[in-house]
TIDRENFI-377788 format. One record per residue (C-alpha): x negated, y, z; residue in one letter. Coordinates in pm, 1 decimal, decimal comma. Layout:
TIDRENFI-377788
X; Y; Z; A
...
This chain:
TIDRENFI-377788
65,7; 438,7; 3212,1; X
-242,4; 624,0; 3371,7; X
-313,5; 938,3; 3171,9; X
-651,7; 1152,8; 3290,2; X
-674,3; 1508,1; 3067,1; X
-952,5; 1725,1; 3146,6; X
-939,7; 2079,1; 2966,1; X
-1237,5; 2274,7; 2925,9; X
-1199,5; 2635,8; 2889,4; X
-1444,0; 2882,3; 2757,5; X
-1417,8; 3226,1; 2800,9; X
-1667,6; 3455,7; 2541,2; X
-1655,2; 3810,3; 2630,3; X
-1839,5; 4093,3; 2466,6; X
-1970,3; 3941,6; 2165,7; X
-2143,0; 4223,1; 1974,0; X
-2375,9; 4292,8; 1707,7; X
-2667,8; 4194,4; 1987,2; X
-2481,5; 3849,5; 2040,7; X
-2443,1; 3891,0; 2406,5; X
-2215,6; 3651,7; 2599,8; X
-2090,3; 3531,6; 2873,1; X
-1917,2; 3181,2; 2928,3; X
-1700,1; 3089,0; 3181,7; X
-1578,0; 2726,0; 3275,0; X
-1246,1; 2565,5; 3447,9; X
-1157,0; 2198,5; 3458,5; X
-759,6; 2137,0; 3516,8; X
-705,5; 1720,7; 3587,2; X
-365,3; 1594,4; 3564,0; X
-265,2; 1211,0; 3699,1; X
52,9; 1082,4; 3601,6; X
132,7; 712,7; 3662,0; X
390,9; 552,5; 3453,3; X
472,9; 238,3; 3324,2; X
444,2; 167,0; 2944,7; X
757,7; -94,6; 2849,4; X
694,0; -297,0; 2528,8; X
998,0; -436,0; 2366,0; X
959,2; -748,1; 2066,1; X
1288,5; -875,9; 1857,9; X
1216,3; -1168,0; 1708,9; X
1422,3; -1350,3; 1445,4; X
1418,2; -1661,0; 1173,1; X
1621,1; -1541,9; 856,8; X
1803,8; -1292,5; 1048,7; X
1918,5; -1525,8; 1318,7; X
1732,5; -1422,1; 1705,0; X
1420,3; -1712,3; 1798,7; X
1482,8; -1784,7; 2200,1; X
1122,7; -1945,2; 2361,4; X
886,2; -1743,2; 2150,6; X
559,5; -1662,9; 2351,0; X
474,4; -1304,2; 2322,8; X
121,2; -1184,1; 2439,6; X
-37,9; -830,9; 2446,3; X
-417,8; -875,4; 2415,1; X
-672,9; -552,6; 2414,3; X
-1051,1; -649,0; 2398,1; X
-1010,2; -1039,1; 2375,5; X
-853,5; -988,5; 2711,5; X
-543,3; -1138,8; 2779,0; X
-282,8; -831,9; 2983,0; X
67,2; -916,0; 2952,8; X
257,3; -1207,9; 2833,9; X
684,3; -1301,7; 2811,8; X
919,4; -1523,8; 2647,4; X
1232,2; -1495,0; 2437,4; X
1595,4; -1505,5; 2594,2; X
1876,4; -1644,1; 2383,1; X
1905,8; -1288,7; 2184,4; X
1558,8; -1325,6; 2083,1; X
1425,3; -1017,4; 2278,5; X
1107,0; -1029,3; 2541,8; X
1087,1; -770,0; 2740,4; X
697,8; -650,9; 2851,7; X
618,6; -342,1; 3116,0; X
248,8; -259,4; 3129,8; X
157,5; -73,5; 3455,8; X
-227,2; 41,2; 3387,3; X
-271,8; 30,9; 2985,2; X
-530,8; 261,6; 2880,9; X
-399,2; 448,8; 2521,2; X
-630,1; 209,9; 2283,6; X
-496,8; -41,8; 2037,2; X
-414,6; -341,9; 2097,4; X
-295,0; -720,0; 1954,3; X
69,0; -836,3; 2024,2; X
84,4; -1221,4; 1897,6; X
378,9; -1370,2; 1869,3; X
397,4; -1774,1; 1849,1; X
686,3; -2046,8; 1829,7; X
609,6; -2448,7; 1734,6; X
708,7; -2516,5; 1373,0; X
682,5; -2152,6; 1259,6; X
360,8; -1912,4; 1129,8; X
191,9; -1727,7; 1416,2; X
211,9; -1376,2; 1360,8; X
-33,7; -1106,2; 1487,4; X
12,5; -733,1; 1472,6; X
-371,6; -553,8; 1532,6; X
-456,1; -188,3; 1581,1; X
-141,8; -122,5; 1741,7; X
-63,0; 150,9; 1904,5; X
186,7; 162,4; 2249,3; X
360,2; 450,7; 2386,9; X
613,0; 461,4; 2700,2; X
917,7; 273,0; 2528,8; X
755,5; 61,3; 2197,1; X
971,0; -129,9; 2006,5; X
848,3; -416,6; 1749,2; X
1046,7; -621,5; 1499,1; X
890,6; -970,7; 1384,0; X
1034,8; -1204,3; 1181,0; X
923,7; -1574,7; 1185,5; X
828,7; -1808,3; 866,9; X
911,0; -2193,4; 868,4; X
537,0; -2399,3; 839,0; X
507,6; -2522,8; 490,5; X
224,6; -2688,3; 322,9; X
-51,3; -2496,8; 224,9; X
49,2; -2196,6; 471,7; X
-169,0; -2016,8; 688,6; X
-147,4; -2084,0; 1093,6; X
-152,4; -1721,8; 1126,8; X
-58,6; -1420,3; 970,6; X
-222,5; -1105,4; 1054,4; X
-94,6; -738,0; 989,7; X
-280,8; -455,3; 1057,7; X
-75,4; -170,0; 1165,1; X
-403,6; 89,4; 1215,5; X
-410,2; 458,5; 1414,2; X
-698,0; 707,2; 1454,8; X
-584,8; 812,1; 1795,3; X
-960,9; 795,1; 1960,0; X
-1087,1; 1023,3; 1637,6; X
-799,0; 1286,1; 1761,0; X
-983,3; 1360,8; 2086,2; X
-1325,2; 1394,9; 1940,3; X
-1207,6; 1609,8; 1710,3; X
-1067,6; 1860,3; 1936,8; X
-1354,7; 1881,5; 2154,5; X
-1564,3; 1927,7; 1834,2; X
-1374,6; 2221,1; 1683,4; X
-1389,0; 2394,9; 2011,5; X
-1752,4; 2378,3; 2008,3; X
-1768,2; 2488,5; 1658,9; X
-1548,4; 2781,1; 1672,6; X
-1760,1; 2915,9; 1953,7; X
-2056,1; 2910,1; 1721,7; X
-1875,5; 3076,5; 1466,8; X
-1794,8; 3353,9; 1613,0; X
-2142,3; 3447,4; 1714,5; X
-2305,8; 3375,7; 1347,0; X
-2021,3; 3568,1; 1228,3; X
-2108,9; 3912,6; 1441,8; X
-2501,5; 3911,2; 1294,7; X
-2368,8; 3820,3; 924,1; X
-2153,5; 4147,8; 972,7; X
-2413,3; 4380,7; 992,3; X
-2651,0; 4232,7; 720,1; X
-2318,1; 4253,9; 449,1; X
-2262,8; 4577,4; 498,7; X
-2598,6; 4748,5; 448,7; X
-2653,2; 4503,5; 165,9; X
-2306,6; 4541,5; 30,2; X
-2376,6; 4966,9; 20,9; X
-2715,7; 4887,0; -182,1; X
-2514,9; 4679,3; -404,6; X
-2258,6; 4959,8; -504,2; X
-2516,3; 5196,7; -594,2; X
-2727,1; 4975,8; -866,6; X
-2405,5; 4820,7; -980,5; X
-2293,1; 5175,6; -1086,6; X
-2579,7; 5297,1; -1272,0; X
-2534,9; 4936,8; -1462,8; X
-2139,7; 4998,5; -1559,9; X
-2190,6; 5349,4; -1726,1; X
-2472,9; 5207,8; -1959,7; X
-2266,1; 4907,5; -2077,7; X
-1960,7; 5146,4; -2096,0; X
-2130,7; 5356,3; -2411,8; X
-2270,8; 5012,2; -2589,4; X
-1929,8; 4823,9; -2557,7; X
-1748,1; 5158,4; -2750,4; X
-1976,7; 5139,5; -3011,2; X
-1930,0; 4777,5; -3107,1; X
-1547,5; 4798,5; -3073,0; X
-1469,8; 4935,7; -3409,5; X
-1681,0; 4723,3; -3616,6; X
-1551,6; 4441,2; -3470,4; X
-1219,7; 4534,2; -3528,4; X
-1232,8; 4592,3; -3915,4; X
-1441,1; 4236,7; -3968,4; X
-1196,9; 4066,5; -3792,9; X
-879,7; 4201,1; -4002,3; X
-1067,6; 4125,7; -4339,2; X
-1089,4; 3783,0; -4209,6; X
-816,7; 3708,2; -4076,4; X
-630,2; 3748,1; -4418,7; X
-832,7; 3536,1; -4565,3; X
-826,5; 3245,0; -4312,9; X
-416,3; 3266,4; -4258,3; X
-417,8; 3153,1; -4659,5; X
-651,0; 2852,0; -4612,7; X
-455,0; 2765,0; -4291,9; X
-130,5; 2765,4; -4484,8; X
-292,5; 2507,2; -4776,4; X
-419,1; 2234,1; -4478,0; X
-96,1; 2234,3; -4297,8; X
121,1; 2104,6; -4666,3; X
-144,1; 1895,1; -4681,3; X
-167,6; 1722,6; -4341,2; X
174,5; 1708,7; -4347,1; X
211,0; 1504,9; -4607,3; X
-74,0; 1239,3; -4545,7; X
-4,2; 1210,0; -4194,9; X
394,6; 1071,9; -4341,3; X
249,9; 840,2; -4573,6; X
41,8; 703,3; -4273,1; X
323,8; 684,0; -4039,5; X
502,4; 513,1; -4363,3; X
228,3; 243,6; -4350,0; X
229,0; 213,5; -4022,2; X
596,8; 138,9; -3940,1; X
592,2; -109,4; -4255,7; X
287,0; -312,8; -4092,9; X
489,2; -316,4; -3777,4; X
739,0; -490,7; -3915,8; X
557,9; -780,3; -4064,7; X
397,4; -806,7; -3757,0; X
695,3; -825,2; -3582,0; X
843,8; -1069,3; -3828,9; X
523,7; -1283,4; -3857,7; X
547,2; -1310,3; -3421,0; X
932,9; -1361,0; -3409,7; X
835,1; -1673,2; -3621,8; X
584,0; -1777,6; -3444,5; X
765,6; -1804,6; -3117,1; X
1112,8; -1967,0; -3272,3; X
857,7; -2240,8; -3386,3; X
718,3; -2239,7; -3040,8; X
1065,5; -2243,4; -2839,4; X
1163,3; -2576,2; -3067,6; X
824,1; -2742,0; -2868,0; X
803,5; -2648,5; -2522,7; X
1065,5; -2616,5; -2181,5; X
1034,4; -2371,8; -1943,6; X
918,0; -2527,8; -1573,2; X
1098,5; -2432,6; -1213,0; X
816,3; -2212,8; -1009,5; X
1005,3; -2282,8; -636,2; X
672,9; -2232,2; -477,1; X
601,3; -1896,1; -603,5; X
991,2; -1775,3; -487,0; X
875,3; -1916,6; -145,9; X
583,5; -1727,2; -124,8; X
734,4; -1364,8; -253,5; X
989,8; -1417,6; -5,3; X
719,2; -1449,2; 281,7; X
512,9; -1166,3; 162,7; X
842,3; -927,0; 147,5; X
904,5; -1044,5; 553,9; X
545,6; -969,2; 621,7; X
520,4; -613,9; 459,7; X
893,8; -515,1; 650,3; X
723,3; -630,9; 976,5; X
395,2; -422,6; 919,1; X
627,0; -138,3; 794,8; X
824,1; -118,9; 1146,5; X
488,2; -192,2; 1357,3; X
327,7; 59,7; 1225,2; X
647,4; 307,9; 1274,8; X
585,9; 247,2; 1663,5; X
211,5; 309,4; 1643,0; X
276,5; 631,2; 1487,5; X
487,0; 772,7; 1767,6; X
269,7; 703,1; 2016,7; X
-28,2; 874,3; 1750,2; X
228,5; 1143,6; 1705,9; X
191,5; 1231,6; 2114,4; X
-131,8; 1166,8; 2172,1; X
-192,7; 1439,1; 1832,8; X
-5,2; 1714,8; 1996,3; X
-187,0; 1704,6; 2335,8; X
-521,4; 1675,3; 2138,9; X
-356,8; 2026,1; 1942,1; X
-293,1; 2233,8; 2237,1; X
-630,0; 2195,0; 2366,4; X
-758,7; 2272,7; 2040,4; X
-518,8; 2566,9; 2014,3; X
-652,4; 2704,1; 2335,0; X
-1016,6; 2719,3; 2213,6; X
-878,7; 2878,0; 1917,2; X
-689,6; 3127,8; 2034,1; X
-961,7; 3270,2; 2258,3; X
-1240,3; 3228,7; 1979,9; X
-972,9; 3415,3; 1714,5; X
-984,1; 3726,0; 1975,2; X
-1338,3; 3770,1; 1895,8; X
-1353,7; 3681,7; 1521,3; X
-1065,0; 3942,9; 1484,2; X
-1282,6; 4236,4; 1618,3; X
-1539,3; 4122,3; 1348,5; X
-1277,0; 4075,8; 1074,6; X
-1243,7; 4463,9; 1004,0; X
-1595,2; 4560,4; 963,8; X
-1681,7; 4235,8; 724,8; X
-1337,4; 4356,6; 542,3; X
-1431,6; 4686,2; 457,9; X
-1757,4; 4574,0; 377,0; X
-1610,0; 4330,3; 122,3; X
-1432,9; 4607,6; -23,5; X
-1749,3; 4832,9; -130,3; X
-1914,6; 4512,1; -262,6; X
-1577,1; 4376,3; -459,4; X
-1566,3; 4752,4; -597,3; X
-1895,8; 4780,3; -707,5; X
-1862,9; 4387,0; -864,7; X
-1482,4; 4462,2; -1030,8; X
-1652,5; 4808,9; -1214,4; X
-1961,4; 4671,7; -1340,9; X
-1850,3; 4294,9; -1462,1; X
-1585,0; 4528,7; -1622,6; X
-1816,6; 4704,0; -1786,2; X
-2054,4; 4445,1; -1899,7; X
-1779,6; 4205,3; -1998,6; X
-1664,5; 4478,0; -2281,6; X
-2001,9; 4483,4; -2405,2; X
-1980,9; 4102,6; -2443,3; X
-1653,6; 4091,2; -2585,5; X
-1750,5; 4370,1; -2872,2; X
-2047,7; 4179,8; -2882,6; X
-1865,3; 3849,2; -2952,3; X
-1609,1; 3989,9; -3167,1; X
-1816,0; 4140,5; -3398,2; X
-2010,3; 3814,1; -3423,6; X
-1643,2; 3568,8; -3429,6; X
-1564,2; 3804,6; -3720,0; X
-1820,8; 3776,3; -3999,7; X
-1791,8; 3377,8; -3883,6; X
-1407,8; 3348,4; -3944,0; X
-1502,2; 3508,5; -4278,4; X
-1692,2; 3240,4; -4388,1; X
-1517,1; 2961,9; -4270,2; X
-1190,2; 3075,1; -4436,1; X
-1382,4; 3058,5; -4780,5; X
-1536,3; 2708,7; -4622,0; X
-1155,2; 2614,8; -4554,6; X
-941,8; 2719,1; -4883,0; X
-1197,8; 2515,1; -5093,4; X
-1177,6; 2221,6; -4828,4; X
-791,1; 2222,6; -4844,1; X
-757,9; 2257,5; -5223,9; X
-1037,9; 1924,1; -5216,3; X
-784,9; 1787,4; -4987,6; X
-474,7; 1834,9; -5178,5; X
-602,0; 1615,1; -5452,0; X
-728,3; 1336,0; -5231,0; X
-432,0; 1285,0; -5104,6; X
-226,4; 1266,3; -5417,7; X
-426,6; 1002,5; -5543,2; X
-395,1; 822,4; -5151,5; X
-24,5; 806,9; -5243,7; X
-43,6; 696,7; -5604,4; X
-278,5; 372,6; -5444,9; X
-62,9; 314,3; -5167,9; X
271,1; 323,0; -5399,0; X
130,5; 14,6; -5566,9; X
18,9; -155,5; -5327,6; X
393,5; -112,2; -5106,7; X
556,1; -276,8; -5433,2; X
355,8; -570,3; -5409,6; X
431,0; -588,1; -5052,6; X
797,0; -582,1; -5126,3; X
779,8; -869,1; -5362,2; X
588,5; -1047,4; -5091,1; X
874,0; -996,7; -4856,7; X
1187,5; -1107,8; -5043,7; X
976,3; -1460,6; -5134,5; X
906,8; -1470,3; -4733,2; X
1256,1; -1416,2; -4656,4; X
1319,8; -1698,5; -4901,7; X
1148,9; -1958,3; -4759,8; X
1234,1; -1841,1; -4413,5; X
1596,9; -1890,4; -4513,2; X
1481,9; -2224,4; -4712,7; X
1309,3; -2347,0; -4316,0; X
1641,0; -2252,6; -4125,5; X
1849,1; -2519,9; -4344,1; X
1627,2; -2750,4; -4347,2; X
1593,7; -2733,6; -3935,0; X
1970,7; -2725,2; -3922,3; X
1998,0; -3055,4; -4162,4; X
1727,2; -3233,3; -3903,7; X
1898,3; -3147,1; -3596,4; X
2238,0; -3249,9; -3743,4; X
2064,9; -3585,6; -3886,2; X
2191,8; -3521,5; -4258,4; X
1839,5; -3616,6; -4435,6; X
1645,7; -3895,6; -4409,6; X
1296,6; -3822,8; -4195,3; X
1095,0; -3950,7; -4504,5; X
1244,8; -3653,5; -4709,7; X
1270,4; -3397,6; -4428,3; X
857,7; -3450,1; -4432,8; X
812,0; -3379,2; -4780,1; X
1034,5; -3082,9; -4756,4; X
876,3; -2934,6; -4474,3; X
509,9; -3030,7; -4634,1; X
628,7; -2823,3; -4943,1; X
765,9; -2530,1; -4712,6; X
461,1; -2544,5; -4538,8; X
231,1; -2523,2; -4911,7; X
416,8; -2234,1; -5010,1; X
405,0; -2006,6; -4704,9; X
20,8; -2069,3; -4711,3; X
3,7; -1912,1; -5037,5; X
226,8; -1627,5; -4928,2; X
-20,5; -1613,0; -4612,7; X
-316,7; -1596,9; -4866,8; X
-119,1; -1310,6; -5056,9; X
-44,2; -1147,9; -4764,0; X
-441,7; -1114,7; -4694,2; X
-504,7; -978,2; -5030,6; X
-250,7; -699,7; -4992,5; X
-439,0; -601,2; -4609,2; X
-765,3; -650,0; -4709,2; X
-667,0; -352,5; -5071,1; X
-468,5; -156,3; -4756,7; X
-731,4; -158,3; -4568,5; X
-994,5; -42,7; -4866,8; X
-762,5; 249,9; -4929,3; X
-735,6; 351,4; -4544,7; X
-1132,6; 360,7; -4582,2; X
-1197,7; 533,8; -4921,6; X
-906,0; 835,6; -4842,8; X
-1006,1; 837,4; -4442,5; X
């Protein structure tokens, strides 16, 4: 493999406040020939494929092409491949093509493909796209380099301008704190006493809610888990009445194509392990020509770093002592405000908890009668589910007559319609009561 790296290396010296500079440039080219090898394993359930046709394609041109030996292995050396992706297609009569895009070779690539028998309804070819970035890499590099450079010089003018603006800043910001400083003391203290005298007050009202949520939030979940097992009931019946009906059916096609699918994603798995090796080297040469740039840019941007520092310093000063001072203004402020708030909602809440105490006594009282209803309703569905499960085990053993095992199930059938009818009645009061204590 040919491999052509050009480094371009820019020198900035004496970058000041003036942004003067001077840029120097050196171009190092290195040739190194080598051939890139290209080894592809192909099997059938495990077992190696001799004869398969293995080709390399880049650009819709054809560059290299071998067969399988006997341990299903084709061997492929490359003499002048370029770095960019390229197709390997693999192909054997009676079996799916497969073809591996976007990949990626470096000096020894290795590639595992296993082979699908043709069945009906199968695609000729399957594709898997292994995928790399490795011509973003270089741009990159060369981009950063650039943009360091210009860095450095905004970064000596933006200096100068922080620091005057920075010493400006300190100065009003001062004057601001101390006249904050005297309001926020004066508000402290009657904040302080509002907030105790409502605070007493609100811990009382807080105290009432809680017994009270408590206890309507059981009686819901009591509701709840008692609906949930009707339902469950009502759907276990459903589906013992639907196993006596229907079979289950053999889905051979569907095992056939999860199998193929799992092959595929192993193959794209191991393709794309190659590509990234070869991403992995052409990464780190792209890095230390980025590194380069970077070093010599830091060397500049260092001798800036302490002046925009200390600048930073008077300006994060002058910011910490007066949002200091203005924020205990606004808290004293707020507090005194929260307090004569709290105050009024903890009257609001005591007579909104004591409202709620007796709304939910009279929930439970409802919902007690209506659970004893639903309890009757039960033990008669049990009943006739008992009453269904004879009857089912007299058919299937042929001890009644089919005349008789009709009217039997017609009259088991009459009375769970009126239990279903019942049923509704006792939802449709539930529901009434979720609505009126809601």
């Amino acid at each position: 493999m040919k491999k052509n790296i050009i480094l371009l290396a820019a020198f900035i010296g004496s970058l000041t406040v003036s942004a003067n500079t001077e840029t120097n440039y050196s171009s190092i080219e290195i040739n190194e020939v080598k051939a890139t090898l290209v080894k592809v394993t192909v099997s059938f359930n495990n077992t190696p494929v001799p004869g398969a046709t293995v080709t390399i394609i880049q650009a819709n041109k054809q560059l290299a092409t071998a067969k399988t030996d006997a341990r299903g292995i084709a061997n492929i050396s490359l003499e002048d491949y370029n770095g960019k992706s390229v197709e390997i297609k693999t192909a054997q009569t009676g079996f799916q093509t497969i073809l591996f895009q976007n990949a990626l070779l470096n000096e020894k690539s290795k590639f595992s493909v296993s082979l699908q028998k043709m069945t009906v309804n199968m695609p000729t070819v399957s594709t898997i796209n292994v995928g790399n970035d490795i011509e973003k890499v270089y741009a990159n590099a060369e981009e950063k380099e650039k943009a360091l450079a210009e860095k450095a010089k905004a970064d000596a003018a933006k200096a100068v301008a922080t620091k005057e603006k920075a010493e400006k800043y300190a100065d009003d910001k001062a004057k601001e704190a101390a006249n904050l400083k005297k309001d926020a003391e004066d508000s402290a203290k009657k904040a302080k006493e509002e907030a105790d005298k409502a605070k007493a007050s609100n811990d009382k009202a807080t105290q009432t809610m809680k017994q009270v949520d408590e206890a309507k939030a059981q009686s819901q979940k009591d509701a709840m888990e008692a609906k949930k097992q009707r339902e469950e009931a009502a759907k276990q019946r459903a589906e013992d009445e639907k196993t006596r009906k229907e079979n289950l059916a053999k889905q051979k096609e569907t095992l056939a194509k999860e199998a193929a699918q799992k092959e595929a994603d192993k193959m794209k798995k191991d393709a794309e392990k190659e590509a990234g090796k070869a991403e992995k080297e052409a990464k780190s040469k792209a890095k230390d020509i980025e590194k380069e740039a970077k070093e010599k840019a830091d060397a500049e941007k260092d001798k800036l770093k302490a002046e925009k520092e200390k600048a930073k310093e008077v300006k994060t000063k002058a910011d910490k002592e007066a949002k200091e001072a203005k924020e205990a203004a606004k808290n004293e402020k707020e507090a005194a405000k929260k307090a004569a708030t709290e105050a009024k909602e903890a009257a609001k809440k005591e007579k909104e908890a004591a409202k709620a105490k007796k709304l939910q006594e009279k929930y439970e009282k409802a919902t007690a009668k209506v659970e004893a209803k639903q309890t009757k309703l039960d033990d008669q569905m049990k009943k006739i589910d008992n009453a269904q499960s004879k009857l089912d085990k007299k058919i299937a053993k042929g001890k009644i007559a089919e005349v008789k095992a009709t009217e039997a199930q017609l009259k088991l059938d009459a009375k769970k319609l009126k239990l279903q009818s019942t049923q509704k009645k006792i939802d449709l009061t539930r529901k009434k009561i979720e609505r009126k204590f809601k």
